[in-house]
MARKE-533385 format. One line per 5 residues: number of its first residue (from 1); their letters; for each residue x, y, z of C-alpha. Coordinates in nm, 2 decimals, always signed. Layout:
BEGIN
NUM) A) X,Y,Z  ...;
This chain:
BEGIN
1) XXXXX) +0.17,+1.28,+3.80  +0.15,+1.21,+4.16  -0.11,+1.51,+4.25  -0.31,+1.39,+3.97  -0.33,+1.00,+4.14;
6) XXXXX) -0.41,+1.19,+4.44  -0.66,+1.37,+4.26  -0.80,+1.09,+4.12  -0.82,+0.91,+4.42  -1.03,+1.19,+4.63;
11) XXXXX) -1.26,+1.17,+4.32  -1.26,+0.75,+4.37  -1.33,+0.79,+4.73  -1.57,+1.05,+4.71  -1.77,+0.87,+4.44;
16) XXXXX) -1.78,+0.53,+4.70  -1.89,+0.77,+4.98  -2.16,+0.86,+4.76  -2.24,+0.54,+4.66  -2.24,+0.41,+5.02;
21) XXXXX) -2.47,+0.69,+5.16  -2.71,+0.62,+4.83  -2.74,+0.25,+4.94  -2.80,+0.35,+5.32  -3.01,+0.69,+5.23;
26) XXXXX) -3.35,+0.41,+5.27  -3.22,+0.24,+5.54  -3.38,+0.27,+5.91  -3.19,+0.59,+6.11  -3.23,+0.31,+6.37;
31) XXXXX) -3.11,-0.03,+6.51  -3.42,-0.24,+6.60  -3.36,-0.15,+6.99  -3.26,+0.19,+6.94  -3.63,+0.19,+6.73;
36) XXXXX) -3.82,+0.08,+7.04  -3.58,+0.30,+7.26  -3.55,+0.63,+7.08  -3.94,+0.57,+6.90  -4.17,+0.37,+7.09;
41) XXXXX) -4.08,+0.42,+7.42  -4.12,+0.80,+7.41  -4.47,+0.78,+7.20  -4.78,+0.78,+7.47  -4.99,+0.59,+7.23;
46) XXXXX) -4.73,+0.33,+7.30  -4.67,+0.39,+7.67  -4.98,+0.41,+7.75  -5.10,+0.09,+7.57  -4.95,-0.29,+7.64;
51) XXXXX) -4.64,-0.34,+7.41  -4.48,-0.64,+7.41  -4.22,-0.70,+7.17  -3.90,-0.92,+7.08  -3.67,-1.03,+6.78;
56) XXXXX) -3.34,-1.25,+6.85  -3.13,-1.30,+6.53  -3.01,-1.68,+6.30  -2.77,-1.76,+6.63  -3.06,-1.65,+6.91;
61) XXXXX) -2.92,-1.39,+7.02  -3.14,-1.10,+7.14  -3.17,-0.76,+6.89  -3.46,-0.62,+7.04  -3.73,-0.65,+7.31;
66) XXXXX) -3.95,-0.44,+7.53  -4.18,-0.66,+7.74  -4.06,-0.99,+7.56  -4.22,-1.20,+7.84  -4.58,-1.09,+7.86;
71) XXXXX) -4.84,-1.27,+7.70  -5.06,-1.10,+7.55  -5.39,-1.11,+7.27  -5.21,-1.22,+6.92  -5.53,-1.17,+6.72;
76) XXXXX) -5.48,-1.31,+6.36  -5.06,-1.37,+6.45  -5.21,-1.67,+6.61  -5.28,-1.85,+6.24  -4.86,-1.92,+6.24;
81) XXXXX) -4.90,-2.11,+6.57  -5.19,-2.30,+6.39  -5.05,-2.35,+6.08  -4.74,-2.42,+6.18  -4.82,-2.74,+6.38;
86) XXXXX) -5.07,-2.82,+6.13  -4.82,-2.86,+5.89  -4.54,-3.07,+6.08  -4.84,-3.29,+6.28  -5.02,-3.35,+5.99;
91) XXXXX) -4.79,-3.29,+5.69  -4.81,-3.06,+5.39  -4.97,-3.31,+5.13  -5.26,-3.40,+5.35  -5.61,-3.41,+5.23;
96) XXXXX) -5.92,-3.38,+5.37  -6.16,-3.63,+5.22  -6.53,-3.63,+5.17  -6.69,-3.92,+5.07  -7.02,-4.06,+4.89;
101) XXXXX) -7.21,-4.36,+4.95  -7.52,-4.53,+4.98  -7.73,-4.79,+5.14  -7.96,-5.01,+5.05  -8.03,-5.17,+4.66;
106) XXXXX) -7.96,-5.07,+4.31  -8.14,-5.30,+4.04  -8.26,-5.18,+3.66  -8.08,-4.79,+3.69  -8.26,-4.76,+4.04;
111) XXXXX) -8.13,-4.74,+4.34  -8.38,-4.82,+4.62  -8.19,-4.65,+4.93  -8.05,-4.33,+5.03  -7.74,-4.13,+4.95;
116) XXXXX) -7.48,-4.04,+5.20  -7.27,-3.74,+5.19  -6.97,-3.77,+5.47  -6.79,-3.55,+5.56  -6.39,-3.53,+5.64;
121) XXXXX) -6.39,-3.16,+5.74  -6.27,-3.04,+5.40  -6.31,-2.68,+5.45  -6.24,-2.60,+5.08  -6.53,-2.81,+4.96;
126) XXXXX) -6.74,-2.56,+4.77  -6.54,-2.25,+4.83  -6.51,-1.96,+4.58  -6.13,-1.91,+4.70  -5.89,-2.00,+4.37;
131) XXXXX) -5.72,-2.28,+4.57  -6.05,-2.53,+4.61  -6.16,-2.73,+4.33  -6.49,-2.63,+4.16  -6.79,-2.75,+4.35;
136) XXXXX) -6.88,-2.84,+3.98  -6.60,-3.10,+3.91  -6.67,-3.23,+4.24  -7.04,-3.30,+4.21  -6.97,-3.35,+3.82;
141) XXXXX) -6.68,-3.64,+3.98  -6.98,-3.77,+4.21  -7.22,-3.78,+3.97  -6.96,-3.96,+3.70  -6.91,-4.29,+3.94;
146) XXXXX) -7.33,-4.29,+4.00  -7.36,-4.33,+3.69  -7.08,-4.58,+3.66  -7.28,-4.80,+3.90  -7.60,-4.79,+3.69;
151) XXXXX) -7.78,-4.55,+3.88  -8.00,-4.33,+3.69  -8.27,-4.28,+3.95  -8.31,-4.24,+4.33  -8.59,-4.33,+4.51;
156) XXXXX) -8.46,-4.26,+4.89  -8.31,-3.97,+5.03  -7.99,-3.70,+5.09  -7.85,-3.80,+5.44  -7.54,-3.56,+5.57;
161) XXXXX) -7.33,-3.67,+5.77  -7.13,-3.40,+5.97  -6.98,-3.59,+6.25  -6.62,-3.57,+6.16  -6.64,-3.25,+6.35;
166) XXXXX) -6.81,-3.21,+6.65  -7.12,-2.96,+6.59  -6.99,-2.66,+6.79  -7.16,-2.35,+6.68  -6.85,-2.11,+6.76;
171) XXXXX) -6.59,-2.19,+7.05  -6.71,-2.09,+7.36  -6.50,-1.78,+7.41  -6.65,-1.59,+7.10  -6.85,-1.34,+7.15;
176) XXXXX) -7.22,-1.36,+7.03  -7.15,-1.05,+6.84  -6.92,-1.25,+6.60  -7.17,-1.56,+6.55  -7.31,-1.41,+6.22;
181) XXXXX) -7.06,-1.25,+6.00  -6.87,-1.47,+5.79  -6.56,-1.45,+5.97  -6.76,-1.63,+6.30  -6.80,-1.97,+6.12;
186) XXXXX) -6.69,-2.23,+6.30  -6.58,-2.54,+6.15  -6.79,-2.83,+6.05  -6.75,-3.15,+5.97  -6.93,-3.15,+5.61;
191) XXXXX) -6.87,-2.78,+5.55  -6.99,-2.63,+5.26  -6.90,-2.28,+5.09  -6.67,-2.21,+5.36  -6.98,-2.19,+5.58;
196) XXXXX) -7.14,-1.87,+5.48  -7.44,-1.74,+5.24  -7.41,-1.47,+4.99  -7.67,-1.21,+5.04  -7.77,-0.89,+4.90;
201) XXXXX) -7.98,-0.64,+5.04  -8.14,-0.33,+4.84  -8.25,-0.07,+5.04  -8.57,+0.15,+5.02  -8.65,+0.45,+4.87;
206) XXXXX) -8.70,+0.67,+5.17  -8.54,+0.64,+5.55  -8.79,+0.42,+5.76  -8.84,+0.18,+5.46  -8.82,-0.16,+5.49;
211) XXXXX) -8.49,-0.31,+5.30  -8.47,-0.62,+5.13  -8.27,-0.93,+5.15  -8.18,-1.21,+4.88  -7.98,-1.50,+4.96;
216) XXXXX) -7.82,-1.59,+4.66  -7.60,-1.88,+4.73  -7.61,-2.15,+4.93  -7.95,-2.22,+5.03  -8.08,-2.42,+5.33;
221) XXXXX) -8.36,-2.64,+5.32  -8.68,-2.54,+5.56  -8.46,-2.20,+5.71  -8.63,-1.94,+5.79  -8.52,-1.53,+5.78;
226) XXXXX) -8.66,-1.22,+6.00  -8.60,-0.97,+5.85  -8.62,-0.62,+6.10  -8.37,-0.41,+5.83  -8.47,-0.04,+5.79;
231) XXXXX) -8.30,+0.19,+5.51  -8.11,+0.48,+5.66  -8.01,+0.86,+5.57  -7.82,+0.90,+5.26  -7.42,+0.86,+5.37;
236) XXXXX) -7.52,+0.68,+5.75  -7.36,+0.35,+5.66  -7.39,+0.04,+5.68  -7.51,-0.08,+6.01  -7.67,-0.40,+5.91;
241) XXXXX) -7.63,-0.74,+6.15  -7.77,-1.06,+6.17  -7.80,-1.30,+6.39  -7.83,-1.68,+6.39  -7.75,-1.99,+6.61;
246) XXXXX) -7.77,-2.42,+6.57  -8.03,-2.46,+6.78  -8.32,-2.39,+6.53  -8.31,-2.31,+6.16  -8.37,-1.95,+6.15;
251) XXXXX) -8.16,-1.60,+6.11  -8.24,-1.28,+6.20  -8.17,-0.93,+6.08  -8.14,-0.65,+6.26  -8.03,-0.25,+6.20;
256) XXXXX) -8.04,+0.04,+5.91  -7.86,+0.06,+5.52  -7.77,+0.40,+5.38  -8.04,+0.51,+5.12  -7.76,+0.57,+4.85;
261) XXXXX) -7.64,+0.29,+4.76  -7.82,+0.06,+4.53  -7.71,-0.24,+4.64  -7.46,-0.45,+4.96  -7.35,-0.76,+4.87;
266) XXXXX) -7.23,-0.97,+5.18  -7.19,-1.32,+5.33  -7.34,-1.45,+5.69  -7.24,-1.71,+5.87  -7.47,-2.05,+5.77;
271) XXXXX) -7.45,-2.27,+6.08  -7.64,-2.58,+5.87  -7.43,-2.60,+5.57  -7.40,-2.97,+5.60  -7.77,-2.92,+5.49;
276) XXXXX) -7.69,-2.68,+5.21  -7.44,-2.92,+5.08  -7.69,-3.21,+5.06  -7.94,-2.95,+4.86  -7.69,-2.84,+4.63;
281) XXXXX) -7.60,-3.18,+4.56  -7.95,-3.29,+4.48  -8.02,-2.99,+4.29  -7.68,-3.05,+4.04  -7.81,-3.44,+4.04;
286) XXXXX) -8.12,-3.32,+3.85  -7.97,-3.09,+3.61  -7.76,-3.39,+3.48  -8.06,-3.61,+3.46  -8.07,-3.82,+3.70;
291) XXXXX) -8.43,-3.86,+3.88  -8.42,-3.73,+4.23  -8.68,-3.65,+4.45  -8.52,-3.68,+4.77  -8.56,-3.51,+5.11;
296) XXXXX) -8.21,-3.35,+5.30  -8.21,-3.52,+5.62  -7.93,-3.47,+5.89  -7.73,-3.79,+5.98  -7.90,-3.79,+6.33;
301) XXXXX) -8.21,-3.79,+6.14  -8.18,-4.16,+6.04  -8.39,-4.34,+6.26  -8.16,-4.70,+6.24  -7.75,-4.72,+6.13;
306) XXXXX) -7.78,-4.82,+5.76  -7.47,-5.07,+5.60  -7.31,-4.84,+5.34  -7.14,-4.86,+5.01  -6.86,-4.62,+4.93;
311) XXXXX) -6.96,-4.46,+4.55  -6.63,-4.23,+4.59  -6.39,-4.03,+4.74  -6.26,-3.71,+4.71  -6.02,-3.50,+4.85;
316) XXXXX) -5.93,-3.08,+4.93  -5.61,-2.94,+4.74  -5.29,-3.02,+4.97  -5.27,-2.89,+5.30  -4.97,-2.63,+5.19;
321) XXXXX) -5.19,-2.48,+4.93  -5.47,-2.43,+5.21  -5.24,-2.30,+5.51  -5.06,-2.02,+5.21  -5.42,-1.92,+5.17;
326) XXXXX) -5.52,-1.92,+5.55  -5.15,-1.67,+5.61  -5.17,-1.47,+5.28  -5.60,-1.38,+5.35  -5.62,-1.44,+5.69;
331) XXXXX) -5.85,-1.71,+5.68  -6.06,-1.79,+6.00  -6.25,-2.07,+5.86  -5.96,-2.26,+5.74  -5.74,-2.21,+6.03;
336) XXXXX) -6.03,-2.32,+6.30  -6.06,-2.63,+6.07  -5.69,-2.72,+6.05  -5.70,-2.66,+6.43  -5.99,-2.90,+6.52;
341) XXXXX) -5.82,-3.17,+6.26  -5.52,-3.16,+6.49  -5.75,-3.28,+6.82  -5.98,-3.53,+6.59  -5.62,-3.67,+6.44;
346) XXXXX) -5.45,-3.70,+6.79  -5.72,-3.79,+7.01  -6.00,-3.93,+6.79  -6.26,-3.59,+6.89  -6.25,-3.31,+6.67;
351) XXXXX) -6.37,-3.03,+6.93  -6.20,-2.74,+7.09  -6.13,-2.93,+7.39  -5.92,-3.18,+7.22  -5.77,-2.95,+6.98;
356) XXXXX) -5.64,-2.73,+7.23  -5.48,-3.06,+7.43  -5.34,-3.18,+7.11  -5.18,-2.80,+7.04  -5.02,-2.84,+7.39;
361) XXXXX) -4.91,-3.19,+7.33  -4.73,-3.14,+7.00  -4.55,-2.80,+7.12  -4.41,-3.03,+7.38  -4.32,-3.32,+7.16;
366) XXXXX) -4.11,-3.05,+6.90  -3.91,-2.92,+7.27  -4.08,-2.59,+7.23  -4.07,-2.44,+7.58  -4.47,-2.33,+7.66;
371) XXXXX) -4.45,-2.05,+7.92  -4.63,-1.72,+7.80  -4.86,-1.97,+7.59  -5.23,-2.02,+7.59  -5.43,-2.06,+7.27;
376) XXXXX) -5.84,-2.13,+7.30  -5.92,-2.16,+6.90  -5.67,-2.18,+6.58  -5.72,-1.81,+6.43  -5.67,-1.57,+6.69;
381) XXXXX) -6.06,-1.42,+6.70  -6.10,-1.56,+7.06  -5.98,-1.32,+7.32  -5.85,-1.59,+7.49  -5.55,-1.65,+7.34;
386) XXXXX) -5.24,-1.50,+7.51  -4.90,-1.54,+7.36  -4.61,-1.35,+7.44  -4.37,-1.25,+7.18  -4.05,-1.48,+7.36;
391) XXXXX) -4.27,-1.79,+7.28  -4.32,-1.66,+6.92  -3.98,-1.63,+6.90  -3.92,-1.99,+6.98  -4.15,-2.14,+6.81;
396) XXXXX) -4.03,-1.97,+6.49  -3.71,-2.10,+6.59  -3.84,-2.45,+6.54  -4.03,-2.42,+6.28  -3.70,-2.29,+6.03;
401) XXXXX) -3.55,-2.62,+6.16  -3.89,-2.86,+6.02  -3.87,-3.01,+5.67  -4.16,-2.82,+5.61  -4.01,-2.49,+5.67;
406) XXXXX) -4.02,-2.39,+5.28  -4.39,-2.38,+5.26  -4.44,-2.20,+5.63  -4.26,-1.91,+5.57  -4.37,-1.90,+5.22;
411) XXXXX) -4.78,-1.87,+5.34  -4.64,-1.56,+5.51  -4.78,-1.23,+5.32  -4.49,-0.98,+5.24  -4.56,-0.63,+5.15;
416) XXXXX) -4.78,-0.58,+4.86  -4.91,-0.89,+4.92  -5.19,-1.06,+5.09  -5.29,-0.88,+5.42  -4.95,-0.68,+5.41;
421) XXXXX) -5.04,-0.51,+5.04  -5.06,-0.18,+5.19  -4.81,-0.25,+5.46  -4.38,-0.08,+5.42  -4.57,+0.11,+5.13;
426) XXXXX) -4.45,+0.42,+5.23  -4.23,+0.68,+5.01  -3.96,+0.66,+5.25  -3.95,+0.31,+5.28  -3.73,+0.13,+5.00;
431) XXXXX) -3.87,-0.13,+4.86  -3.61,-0.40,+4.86  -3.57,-0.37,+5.24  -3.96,-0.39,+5.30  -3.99,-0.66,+5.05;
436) XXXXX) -3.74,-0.89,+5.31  -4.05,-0.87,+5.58  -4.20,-1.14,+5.57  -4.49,-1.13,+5.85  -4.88,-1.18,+5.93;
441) XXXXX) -5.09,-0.94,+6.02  -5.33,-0.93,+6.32  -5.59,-0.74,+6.42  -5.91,-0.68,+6.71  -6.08,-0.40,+6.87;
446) XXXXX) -5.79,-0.20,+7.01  -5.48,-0.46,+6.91  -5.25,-0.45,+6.66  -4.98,-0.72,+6.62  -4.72,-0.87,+6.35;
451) XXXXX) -4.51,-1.15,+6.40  -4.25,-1.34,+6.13  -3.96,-1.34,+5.99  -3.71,-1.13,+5.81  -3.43,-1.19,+5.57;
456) XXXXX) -3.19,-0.92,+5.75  -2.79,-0.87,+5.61  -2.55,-1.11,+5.66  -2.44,-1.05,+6.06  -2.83,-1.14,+6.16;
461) XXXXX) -2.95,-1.39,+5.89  -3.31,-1.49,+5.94  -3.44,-1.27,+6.22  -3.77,-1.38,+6.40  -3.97,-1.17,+6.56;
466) XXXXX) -4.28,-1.07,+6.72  -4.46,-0.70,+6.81  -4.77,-0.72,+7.00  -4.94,-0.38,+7.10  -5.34,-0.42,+7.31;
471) XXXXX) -5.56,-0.17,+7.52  -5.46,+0.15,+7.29  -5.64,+0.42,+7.32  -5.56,+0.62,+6.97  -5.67,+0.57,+6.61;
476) XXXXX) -5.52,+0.22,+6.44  -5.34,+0.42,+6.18  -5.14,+0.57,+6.48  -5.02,+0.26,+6.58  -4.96,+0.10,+6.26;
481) XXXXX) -4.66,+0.35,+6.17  -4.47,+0.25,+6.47  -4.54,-0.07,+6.38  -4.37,-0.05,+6.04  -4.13,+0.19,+6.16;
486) XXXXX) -4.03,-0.13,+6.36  -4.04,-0.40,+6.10  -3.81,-0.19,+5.88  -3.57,-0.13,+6.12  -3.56,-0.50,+6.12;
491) XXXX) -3.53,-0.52,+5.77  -3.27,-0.27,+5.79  -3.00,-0.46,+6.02  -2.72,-0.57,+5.88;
């Protein structure tokens, strides 16, 4: 009897070894520091490059670093600085507004004066992204309290008014090579379709030909396009740019499109989409019968400051809604606006100037310590912006203490979603330890960054952490597994 309880319990302990080697056969070979020890540090595509990296676990103590202290370029890990104090400055059920009135008379269904459109910066007001309400139900919700009023006709004109925002074409520290692609819109304050143009353009028939261009949607009254596009050898890619400024209201196009493909469908930067919205506006006014005829004038346009009516308000989905979507997508248009709103809410100027005061004032004001930070716009495209990862660190820290902490971390992408779909997708990385990774993504010519949180075991709790790697020399891809590598051994810790 006895050698068959000893038998039975070699088979008991046998089967838990098992089972305990199953569980850990996923897991990291690793400890976070051993990662950048026994990894990192011996790779030259990591030597050789700028790596700066930290994580301290739930009681602040250190699990990992390598250059903790240097700042360095975040790229797009700068949207969870900008988000962040967004959402504890300005809270997460603000609304950006836009509002409609008029000036001058209505009498018989006419009104003799102009319509205003004002702008409160909402930078969801006619955007395609599922968060914003329809342009339709927001022109149809215009349109409605017109009507209310009597009006059936207009006899003056569309006047825009941007001015929430000061008109700054891009921040200063842009390059000129980002001012036309979609993700080079700067803020407004009247935007409009999150300040780009759809285009397509159809190449020709033969190389050399001329290719075509058609804006589809958003127009802008009185703009003019030059169009310099050639069509290119079969397989060349697509090398197509274009180029446009504030300072007068035309765009240029420039470069070659591959003969084989039928068809690119893009979006440029519009730097007058105050002006589109006014158009669009007028345009939906007409198709729901009411007699317009109006010109789109600019609010500087207006010769003498008319007395104005409010018709009605309306307001952007939550703030919380808008900062998951800036995270999850990376988007630069939303975070530049919530950036500017802090400086226009703070000190009464919505430019870069103010926002960047109003950054420094509120990291103060929530005892955030500021050394190894220096942010020039709110999404990281600016290579400007130095951070190291200790400040990241710290300013996760305080952010898992803010009432608003449930909606931060949950704007963060995690892997299979957002900009992290294809990130810890790996066959020999387990799903359930990847999944606790909860990070953004960031990206530049040359850097490569993630910075977040993680849902480690029970010994480290909530781990914050930040990896920042500039000035590499090798292909992305090469970086990115160490990267991961890294993040799971995070996600790995007990």
């Amino acid at each position: 009897m006895k050698r068959i309880v000893n038998i039975l319990s070699l088979v008991c302990a046998f089967t838990l070894t098992a089972a305990v080697a199953m569980s850990q056969a996923h897991k990291s070979a690793y400890t976070p520091q051993g990662y950048i020890d026994q990894v990192l540090k011996k790779n030259p595509n990591f030597i050789n490059a700028v790596t700066a990296i930290k994580a301290i676990d739930k009681d602040g103590k250190t699990i990992a670093e390598w250059n903790s202290t240097h700042p360095v370029l975040t790229a797009s890990t700068l949207k969870t600085i900008t988000t962040g104090l967004g959402l504890v400055y300005l809270g997460e059920d603000y609304r950006f507004t836009t509002t409609l009135s008029y000036s001058g008379k209505i009498s018989g269904g006419l009104l003799r004066g102009n319509l205003y459109i004002i702008g409160g910066g909402d930078p969801t007001l006619g955007s395609e992204d599922p968060v914003a309400y329809k342009i339709d139900s927001i022109f149809g919700v215009w349109t409605a309290a017109m009507k209310a009023l009597g009006i059936n006709k207009v006899e003056g004109n569309v006047i825009v008014d941007d001015r929430y925002l000061a008109r700054e074409v891009i921040p200063s520290s842009w390059t000129w090579g980002n001012i036309g692609y979609d993700y080079g819109s700067a803020p407004s304050g009247l935007p409009f379709h999150e300040d780009v143009q759809n285009v397509k353009i159809v190449p020709g028939k033969s190389v050399g030909d001329p290719a075509k261009v058609i804006v589809t949607y958003p127009f802008i009254p009185d703009f003019r396009y030059v169009n310099n596009l050639t069509t290119g050898p079969a397989k060349s890619g697509d090398w197509s740019e274009y180029f446009v400024s504030d300072l007068a209201r035309v765009g240029k196009f420039e470069g070659t499109v591959p003969m084989d493909i039928d068809t690119i469908r893009s979006t440029i930067s519009n730097k007058f989409a105050y002006l589109s919205c006014g158009l669009a506006f007028r345009d939906y006014l007409i198709s729901q019968g009411i007699s317009v005829d109006p010109e789109i004038y600019a609010v500087e346009d207006v010769k003498e400051e008319e007395p104005l009516t409010q018709i009605v308000q309306t307001t952007s989905p939550e703030l919380w809604k808008i900062v998951e979507v800036t995270n999850h997508i990376s988007n630069n248009f939303y975070a530049e606006t919530i950036f500017k709103t802090l400086g226009k809410k703070m000190f009464g100027e919505g430019t870069y100037s103010a926002a960047t005061k109003a950054a420094l004032k509120l990291i103060d004001s929530l005892g955030v310590n500021k050394v190894g930070y220096t942010q020039d716009d709110g999404s990281g495209l600016s290579r400007e912006n130095y951070l190291s990862p200790a400040f990241f660190c710290r300013f996760y820290t305080m952010m898992a203490s803010q009432p608003v902490f449930e909606k931060y971390i949950a704007s963060f992408p995690y892997s299979g979603v957002g900009t992290l779909r294809n990130v810890l997708k790996a066959k020999h990385f387990n799903p359930e330890i990847a999944g606790r990774v909860h990070a953004k993504s960031g990206s530049l010519s040359c850097v490569k960054t993630y910075a977040g949180y993680v849902y480690a075991g029970p010994k480290h709790g909530l781990i914050k952490f930040a990896i920042l790697v500039n000035n590499y020399s090798c292909k992305t891809s090469e970086i990115q597994k160490g990267l991961e590598g890294f993040m799971y051994s995070l996600a790995s810790a007990d």
